[in-house]
C-alpha positions in Angstrom: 21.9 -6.2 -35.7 19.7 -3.8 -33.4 17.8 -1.2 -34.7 17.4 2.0 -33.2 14.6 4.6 -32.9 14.4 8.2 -31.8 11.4 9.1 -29.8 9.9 12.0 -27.4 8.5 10.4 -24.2 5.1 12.4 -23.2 4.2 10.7 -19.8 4.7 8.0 -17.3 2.4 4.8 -16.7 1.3 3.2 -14.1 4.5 1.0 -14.1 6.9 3.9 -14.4 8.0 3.4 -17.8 8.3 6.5 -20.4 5.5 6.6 -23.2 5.7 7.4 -26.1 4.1 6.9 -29.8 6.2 5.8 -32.3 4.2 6.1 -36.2 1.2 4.0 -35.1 2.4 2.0 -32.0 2.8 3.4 -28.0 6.6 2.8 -27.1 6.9 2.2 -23.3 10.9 2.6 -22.4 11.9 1.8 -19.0 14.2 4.6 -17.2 12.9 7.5 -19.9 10.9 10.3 -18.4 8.6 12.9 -20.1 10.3 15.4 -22.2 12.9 13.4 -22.7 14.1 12.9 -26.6 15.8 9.2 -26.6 16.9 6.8 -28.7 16.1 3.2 -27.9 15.7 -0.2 -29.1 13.1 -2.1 -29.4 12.6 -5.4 -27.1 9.1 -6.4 -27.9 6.6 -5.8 -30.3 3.1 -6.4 -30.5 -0.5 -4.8 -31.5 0.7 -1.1 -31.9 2.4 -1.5 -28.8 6.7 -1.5 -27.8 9.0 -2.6 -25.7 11.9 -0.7 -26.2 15.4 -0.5 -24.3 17.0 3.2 -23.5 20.4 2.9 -25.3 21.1 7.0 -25.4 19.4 9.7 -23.5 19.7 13.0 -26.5 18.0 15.3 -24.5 17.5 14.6 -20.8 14.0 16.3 -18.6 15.1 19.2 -16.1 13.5 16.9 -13.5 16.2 13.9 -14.1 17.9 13.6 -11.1 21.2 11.2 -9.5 19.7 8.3 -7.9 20.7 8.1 -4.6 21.2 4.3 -4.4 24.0 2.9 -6.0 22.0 -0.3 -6.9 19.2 1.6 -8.4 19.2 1.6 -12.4 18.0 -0.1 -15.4 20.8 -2.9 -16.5 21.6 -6.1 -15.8 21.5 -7.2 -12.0 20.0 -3.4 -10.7 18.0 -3.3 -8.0 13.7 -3.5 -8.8 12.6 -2.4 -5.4 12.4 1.0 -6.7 11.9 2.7 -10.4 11.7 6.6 -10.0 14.8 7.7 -7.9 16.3 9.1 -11.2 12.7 11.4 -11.0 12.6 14.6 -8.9 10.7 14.0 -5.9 8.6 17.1 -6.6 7.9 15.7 -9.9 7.4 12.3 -8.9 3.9 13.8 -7.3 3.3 15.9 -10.2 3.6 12.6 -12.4 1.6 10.5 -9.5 -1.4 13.2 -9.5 -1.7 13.3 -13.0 -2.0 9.4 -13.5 -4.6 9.9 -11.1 -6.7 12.9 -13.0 -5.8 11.1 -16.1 -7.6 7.2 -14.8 -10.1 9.5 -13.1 -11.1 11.2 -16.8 -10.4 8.1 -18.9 -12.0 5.6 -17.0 -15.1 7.8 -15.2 -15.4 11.0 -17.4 -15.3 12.5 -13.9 -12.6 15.2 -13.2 -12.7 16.1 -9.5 -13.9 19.6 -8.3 -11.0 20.2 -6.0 -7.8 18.6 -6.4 -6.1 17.9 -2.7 -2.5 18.8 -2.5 -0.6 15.4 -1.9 0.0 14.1 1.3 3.5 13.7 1.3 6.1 13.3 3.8 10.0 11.1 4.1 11.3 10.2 0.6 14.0 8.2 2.1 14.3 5.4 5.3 10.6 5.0 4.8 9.4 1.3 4.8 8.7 -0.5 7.6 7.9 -3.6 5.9 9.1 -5.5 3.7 9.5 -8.9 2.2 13.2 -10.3 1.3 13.7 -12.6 -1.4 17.3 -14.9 0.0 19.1 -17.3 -2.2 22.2 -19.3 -1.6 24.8 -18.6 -5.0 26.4 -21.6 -5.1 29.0 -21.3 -7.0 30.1 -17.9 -5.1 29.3 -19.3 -1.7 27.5 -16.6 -1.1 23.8 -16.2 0.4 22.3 -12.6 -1.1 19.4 -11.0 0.6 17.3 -8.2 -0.8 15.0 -7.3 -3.6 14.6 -9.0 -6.6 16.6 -7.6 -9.6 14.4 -5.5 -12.5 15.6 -7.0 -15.1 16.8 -11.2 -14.4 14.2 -11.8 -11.1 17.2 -13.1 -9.5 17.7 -11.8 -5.9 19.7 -8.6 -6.3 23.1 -8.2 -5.0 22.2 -5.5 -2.2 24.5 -4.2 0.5 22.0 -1.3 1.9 18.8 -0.4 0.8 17.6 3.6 0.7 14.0 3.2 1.1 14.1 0.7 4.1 13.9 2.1 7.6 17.5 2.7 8.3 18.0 -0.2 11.5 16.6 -2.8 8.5 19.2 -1.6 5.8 22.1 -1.7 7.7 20.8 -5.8 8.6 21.3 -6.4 5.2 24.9 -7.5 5.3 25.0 -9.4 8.6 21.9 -11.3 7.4 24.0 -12.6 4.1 26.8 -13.3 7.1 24.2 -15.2 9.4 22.3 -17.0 6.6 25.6 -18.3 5.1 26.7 -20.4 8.3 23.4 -22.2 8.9 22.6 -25.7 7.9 19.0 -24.3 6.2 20.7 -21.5 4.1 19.2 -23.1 0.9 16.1 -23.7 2.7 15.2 -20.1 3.7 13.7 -18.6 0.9 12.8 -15.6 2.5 13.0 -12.9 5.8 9.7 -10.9 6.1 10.4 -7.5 7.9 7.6 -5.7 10.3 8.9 -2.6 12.3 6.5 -1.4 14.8 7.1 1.3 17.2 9.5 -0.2 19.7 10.5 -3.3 17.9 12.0 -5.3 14.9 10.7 -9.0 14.2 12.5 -10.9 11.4 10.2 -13.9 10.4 12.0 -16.5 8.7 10.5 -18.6 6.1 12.1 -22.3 6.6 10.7 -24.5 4.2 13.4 -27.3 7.2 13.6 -26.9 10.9 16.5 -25.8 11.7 19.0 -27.6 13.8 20.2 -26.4 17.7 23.2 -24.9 16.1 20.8 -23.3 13.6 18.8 -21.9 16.7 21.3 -20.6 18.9 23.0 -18.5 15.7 19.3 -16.8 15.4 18.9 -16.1 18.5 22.1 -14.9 19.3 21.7 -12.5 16.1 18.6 -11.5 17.4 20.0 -10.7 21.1 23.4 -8.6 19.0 21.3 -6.6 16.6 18.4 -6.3 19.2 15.9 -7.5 16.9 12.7 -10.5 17.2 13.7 -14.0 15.3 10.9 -15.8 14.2 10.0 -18.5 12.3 7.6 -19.3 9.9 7.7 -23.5 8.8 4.0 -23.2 6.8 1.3 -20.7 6.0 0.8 -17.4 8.2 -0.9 -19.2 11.0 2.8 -21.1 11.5 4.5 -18.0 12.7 6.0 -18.1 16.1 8.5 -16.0 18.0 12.1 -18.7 18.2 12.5 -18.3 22.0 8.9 -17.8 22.4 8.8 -14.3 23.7 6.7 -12.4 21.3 7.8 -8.4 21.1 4.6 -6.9 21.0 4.8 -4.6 17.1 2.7 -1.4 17.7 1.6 1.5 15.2 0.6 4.8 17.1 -1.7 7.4 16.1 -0.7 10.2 18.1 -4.0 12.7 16.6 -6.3 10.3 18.1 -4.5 9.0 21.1 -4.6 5.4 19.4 -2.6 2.5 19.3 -2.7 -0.2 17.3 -1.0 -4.1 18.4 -0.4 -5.8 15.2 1.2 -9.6 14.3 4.4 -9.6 12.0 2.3 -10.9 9.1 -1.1 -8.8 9.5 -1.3 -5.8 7.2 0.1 -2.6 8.2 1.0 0.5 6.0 4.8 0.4 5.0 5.3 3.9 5.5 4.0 5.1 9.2 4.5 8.4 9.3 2.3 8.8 5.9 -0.6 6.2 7.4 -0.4 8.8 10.5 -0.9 11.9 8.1 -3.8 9.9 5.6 -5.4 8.7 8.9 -5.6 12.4 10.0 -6.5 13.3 6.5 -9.4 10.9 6.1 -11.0 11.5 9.6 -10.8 15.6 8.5 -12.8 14.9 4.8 -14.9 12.4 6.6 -16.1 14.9 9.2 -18.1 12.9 11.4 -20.0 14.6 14.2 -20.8 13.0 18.1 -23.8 11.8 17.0 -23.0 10.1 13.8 -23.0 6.4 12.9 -19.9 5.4 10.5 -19.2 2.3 8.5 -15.9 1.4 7.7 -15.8 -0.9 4.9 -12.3 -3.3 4.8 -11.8 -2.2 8.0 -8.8 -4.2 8.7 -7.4 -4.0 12.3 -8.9 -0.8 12.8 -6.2 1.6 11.5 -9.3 4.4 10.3 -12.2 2.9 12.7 -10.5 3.4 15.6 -9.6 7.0 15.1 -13.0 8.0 14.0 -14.4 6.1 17.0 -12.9 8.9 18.5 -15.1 11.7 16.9 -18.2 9.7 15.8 -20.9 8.0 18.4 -20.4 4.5 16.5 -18.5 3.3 14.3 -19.2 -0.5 12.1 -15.8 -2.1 10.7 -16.5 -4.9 8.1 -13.8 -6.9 7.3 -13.8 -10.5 5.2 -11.4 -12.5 7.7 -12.5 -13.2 11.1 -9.5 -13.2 12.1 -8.9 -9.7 11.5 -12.0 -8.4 12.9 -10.9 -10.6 16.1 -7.8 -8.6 16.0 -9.7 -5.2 15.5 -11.7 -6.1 18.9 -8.6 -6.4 21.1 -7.2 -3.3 19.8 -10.6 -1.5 20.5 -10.3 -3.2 24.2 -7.1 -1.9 24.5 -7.4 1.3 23.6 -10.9 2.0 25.3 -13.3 2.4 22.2 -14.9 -1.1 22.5 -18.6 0.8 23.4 -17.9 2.9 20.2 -17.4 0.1 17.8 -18.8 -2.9 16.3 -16.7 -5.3 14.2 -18.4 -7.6 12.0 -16.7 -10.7 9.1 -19.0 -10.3 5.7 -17.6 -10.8 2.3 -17.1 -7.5 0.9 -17.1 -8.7 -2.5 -20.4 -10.2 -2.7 -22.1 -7.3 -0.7 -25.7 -6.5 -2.5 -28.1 -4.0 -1.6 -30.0 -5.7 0.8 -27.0 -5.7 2.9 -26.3 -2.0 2.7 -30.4 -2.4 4.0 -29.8 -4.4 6.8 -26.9 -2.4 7.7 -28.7 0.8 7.8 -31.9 -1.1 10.2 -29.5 -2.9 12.3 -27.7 0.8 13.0 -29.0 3.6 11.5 -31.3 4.0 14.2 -28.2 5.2 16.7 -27.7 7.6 14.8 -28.8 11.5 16.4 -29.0 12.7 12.9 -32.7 14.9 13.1 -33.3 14.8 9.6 -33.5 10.8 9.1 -33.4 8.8 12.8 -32.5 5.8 10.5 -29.2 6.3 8.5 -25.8 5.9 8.6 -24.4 9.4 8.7 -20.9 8.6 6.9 -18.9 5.7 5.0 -15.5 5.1 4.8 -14.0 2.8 1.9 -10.1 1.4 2.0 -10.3 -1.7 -0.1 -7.5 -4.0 -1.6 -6.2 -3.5 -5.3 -9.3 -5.1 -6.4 -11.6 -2.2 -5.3 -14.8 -2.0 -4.0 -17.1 -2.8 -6.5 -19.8 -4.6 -5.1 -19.7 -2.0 -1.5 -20.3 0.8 -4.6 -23.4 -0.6 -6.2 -25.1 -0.9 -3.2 -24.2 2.5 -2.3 -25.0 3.9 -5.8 -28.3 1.7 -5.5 -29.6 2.6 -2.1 -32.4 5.5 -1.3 -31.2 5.9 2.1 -27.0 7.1 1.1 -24.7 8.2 4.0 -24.3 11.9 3.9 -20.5 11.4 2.9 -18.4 8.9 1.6 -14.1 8.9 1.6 -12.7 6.2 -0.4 -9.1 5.3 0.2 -7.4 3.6 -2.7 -4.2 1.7 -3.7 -4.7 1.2 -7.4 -6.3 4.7 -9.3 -7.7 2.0 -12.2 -9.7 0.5 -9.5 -11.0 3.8 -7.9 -11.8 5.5 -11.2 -13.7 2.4 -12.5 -15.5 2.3 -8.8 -16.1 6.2 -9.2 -17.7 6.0 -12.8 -20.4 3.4 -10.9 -20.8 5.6 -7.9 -21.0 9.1 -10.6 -23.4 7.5 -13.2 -25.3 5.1 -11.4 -25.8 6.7 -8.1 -25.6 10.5 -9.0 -22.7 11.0 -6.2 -20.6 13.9 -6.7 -16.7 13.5 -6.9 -15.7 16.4 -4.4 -11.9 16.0 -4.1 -9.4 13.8 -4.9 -5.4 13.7 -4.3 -2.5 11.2 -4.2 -0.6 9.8 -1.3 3.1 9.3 -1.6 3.3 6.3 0.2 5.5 4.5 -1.6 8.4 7.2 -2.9 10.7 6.2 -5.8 8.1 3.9 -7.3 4.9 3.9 -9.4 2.7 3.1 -7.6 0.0 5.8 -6.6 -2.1 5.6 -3.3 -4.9 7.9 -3.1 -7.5 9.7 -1.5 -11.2 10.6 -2.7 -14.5 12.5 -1.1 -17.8 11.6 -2.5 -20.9 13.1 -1.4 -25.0 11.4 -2.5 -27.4 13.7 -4.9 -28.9 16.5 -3.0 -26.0 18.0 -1.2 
C-alpha cells in the first residue's frame, strides 16, 4: 500500500522538479512548484534524499498556470520536451535567475554587483532545432514522431508541438503519414530539424538505404511541404541533400549586418530571435573599441566573432574542430570581415598559461591600446556544458588580463564553479550577471556574465 506525505515545496532545481525537506531528507517532486503545500508519494529513497510522485495538489502557487499543450503533464505517456508550462512565464525567469544567484553564491561565494534584467523574448513557436526520436508501433501500425515521453522514454504520441517553430509542428502528422508507407520505417530512428532563415532541411537518419520508391515519397514530401530531405546513413560527415541540391540554412544578425551559412548538423542556437538579442547583448557588455584586439574562445562558426569584428580592429576565434573554424572562415569571406578575423583549431580544454602567453605575443601587439602596446583588450567566453575551466586558469593566472571578460554559459553549475577560479584565484570582479530564456517551458538556464581583472 502507498504511503503518503504532506510537504511545502520551497524552490525549483536545476531539473524543474519542486523541493522540498521532508524531517531529515530533500523531497524532489516532479510538477510541484514553490509555495505549493502537496501531498505525494514517495518513488525513491536514498541518503536523505526523495523521489516522490504528486498524488494531490492542497494548496496550489498563484503562479500555477494551464499548460498550453495538451501533451504537456506529468503521467504516463506525457510529453518530456518541456517541464515548466504549468509555471508562469514571468515566474519561470524569476525561478531561472534565482538558480542562477543561488549556484553563483553556493558554488563561488560570489553574488554579482548588478543583476541584468533577463533577456527574454517568444515563449511559444520558438525552436528551430530539434532532434525527433521515430519509432514504428507494431502492433498499432503506427509510426509516432516526436519527443521522448517524461516518464516511459518511449517516443511520445505527439500530434503538434507548442514550442517548435510553427511550419515544424504542423509536419508532425504528415511525417507519421510519410514514415508509415516507406520500406525503412523501422530503420529510421530519427528526423533532425534545422530551420534557417529561408529554409527547412529534414535530415533523416537511415540506419538502410532506402529503396526508389522510398526516394521518390521523400522527395515528393519535400517538394509538397516545401521543405529539404536529407539523409544521413553514418556519422555527421554522411549527411547529404536526397536530390543533391543543398538549401543553403542561414542565421541573420540584422545589429551587425551579419549572416551566418550553417550545415543542418553544425550548432546553431534553437531559439533565433533570443541568439539575435544575447548576440546584441554580449557585444554591448563586451564594449570593444576600433582599436581593440578580442579573443573569442569556443568560437564556433562565428555567431559572437563576427559581430564584434564589426566594432573591434581584430578579433581571434578558437575553436577545437577544424572543421568548424573552416566553416567560421567562409562565413567571414562572405560577409567581408575576413581582414578582421583570425580563426585558429586549439584544444580548449587543455589550454595552459603559456598559451594565453603566446596568444597575447602573437596579437597583442595590434592592439592601439596606449597603455600596454601588447595585450588583448577584451575576451569573450561561450563554452559547452562542460565550461571553461582550463581558458579560466590561464586567465586567472596571467599578469597581462584583457581589460574585460563576458562569459556566456549554458549550465550555471559550470559558470559558478569557473567564476569561483576566476574571483579567488585571479582577483577578477563579478560585474553582472543575468539569465537568458532561451529555452522557455524547461529548466534549463542559459546565462550571461561580465568579469573585469584587479585594478579596474
Amino acid at each position: 500500500m502507498d504511503e503518503f506525505f504532506e510537504i511545502e515545496i520551497e524552490s525549483l532545481n536545476l531539473d524543474g522538479r519542486g523541493v522540498g525537506q521532508r524531517e531529515d531528507s530533500k523531497v524532489f517532486i516532479a510538477g510541484a512548484l514553490p509555495g505549493e503545500q502537496v501531498r505525494y508519494s514517495r518513488i525513491k529513497s536514498k541518503q536523505h534524499r526523495e523521489v516522490g510522485q504528486l498524488e494531490t495538489l492542497l494548496h496550489p502557487s498563484p503562479d500555477r498556470v494551464a499548460p498550453r499543450c495538451v501533451h504537456f503533464g506529468f503521467f504516463k505517456g506525457a510529453c518530456g520536451g518541456c517541464g515548466l508550462q504549468h509555471l508562469d512565464a514571468t515566474a519561470q525567469l524569476t525561478a531561472k535567475q534565482q538558480v542562477l544567484e543561488s549556484m553563483l553564491w553556493q558554488i563561488a561565494k560570489v553574488r554579482p554587483q548588478v543583476l541584468l534584467p533577463p533577456i527574454d523574448g517568444p515563449i511559444w513557436g520558438y525552436r528551430h532545432r530539434a532532434r525527433l526520436s521515430v519509432r514504428y508501433v507494431r502492433c498499432r501500425d503506427e509510426v509516432l514522431v516526436g519527443f521522448h515521453e517524461r516518464v516511459r522514454g518511449f517516443v511520445a504520441d505527439m500530434q503538434s508541438c507548442a514550442i517548435l517553430a510553427e511550419p515544424v509542428s504542423d509536419l508532425l502528422m504528415p511525417l507519421r503519414t510519410l514514415i508509415s508507407g516507406l520500406s525503412i520505417r523501422e530503420r529510421l530512428p530519427q528526423v533532425e530539424v534545422a530551420v534557417g532563415d529561408q529554409a527547412i532541411v529534414l535530415v533523416m537518419r537511415v540506419l538502410d538505404p532506402p529503396n526508389q520508391d522510398d526516394r521518390e515519397a521523400l522527395l515528393r514530401f519535400g517538394r509538397t511541404h516545401n521543405v529539404s530531405v536529407w539523409l544521413q546513413p553514418g556519422g555527421p560527415e554522411t549527411v547529404a541533400p536526397l536530390d543533391g541540391n543543398a538549401d543553403v540554412l542561414s542565421l541573420s544578425l540584422p545589429e551587425f549586418d551579419v549572416t551566418l551559412p550553417f550545415a543542418p548538423t553544425e550548432f546553431t542556437q534553437v531559439n533565433h530571435q533570443l541568439n539575435t538579442i544575447l548576440v546584441g547583448r554580449a557585444v554591448e557588455l563586451l564594449a570593444p573599441a576600433p582599436g581593440d584586439v578580442v579573443v573569442d574562445f569556443f568560437c564556433g562558426l562565428g555567431n559572437f566573432t563576427l559581430p564584434l569584428a564589426t566594432r573591434a580592429r581584430r578579433v581571434i576565434g578558437l575553436e577545437g574542430s577544424a572543421g568548424l573554424v573552416a566553416r567560421a572562415e567562409e562565413a567571414a569571406l562572405h560577409n567581408d570581415l575576413a581582414r578582421r578575423t583570425v580563426f585558429t583549431a586549439r584544444d580548449l580544454f587543455d589550454w595552459r598559461a603559456e598559451d594565453w602567453i603566446w596568444l597575447v605575443d602573437t596579437y597583442g601587439a595590434e592592439s592601439l591600446d596606449t597603455d600596454n602596446k601588447n595585450r588583448i583588450n577584451r575576451v569573450l567566453i561561450d563554452p559547452p556544458r562542460a565550461g571553461a575551466l582550463a581558458v579560466v586558469q590561464a586567465l586567472a593566472d596571467t599578469r597581462v588580463p584583457p581589460k574585460r571578460l563576458v562569459y556566456v554559459s549554458c549550465n550555471p553549475e559550470t559558470l559558478a564553479r569557473d567564476t569561483a577560479v576566476l574571483v579567488h584565484q585571479g582577483g577578477w570582479q563579478l560585474r553582472a550577471a543575468g539569465v537568458v530564456n532561451m529555452f522557455p517551458h524547461t529548466a534549463h538556464v542559459e546565462s550571461i556574465a561580465m568579469f573585469e581583472p584587479p585594478g579596474l
